[in-house]
C-alpha positions in Angstrom: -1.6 -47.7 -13.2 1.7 -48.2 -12.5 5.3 -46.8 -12.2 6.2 -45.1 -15.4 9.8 -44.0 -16.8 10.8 -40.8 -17.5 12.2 -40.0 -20.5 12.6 -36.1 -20.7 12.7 -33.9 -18.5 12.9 -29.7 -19.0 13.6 -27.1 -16.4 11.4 -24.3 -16.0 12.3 -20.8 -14.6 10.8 -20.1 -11.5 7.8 -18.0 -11.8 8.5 -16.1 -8.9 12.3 -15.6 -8.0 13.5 -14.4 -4.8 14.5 -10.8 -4.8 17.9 -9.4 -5.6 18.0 -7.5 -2.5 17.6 -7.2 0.9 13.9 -6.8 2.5 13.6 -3.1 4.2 12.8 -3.1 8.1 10.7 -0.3 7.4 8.5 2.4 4.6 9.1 6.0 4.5 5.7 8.2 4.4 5.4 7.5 0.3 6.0 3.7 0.5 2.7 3.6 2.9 -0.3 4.5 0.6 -2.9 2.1 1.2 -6.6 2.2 -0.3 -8.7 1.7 2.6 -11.4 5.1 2.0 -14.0 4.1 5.1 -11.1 2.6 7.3 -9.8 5.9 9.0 -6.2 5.1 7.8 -4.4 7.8 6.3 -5.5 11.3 8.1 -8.9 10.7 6.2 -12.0 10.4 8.2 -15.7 10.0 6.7 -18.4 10.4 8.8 -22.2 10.2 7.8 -22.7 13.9 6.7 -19.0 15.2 6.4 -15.2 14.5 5.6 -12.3 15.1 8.0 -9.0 15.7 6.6 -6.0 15.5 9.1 -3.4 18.4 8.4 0.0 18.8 9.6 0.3 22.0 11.6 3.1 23.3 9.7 1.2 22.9 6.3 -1.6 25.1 7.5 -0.1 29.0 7.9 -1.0 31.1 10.8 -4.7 29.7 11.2 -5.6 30.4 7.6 -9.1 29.2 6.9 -9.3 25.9 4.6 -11.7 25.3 2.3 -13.3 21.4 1.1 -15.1 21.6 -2.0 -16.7 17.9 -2.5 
């Protein structure tokens, strides 16, 4: 147990570079999907006996009746 010599050396890549670019300050509505089903997150509501899915009002038509088959 001592102080030993080197004698060879090799340089590695990096396993995990830094990115080319720039970080964005912020996701559009596709970068944000997250996998959280019992969280609430995402217009997706379970409750003990039923589902809730929350709807834009401009995706549902002049009060048309909508259907969840589970």
């Amino acid at each position: 147990c001592g102080d030993h010599l080197i004698k060879n050396i090799h340089f590695l890549p990096d396993p995990c570079p830094l990115p080319d670019k720039l970080k964005k300050r912020s996701l559009n509505e596709k970068e944000r999907l997250i996998y959280a089903p019992m969280s609430g997150v995402g217009g997706i509501v379970y409750d003990k006996d039923a589902v809730y899915i929350e709807m834009k009002e401009d995706q549902n038509k002049e009060n048309e009746e909508v259907i969840l088959l589970i």
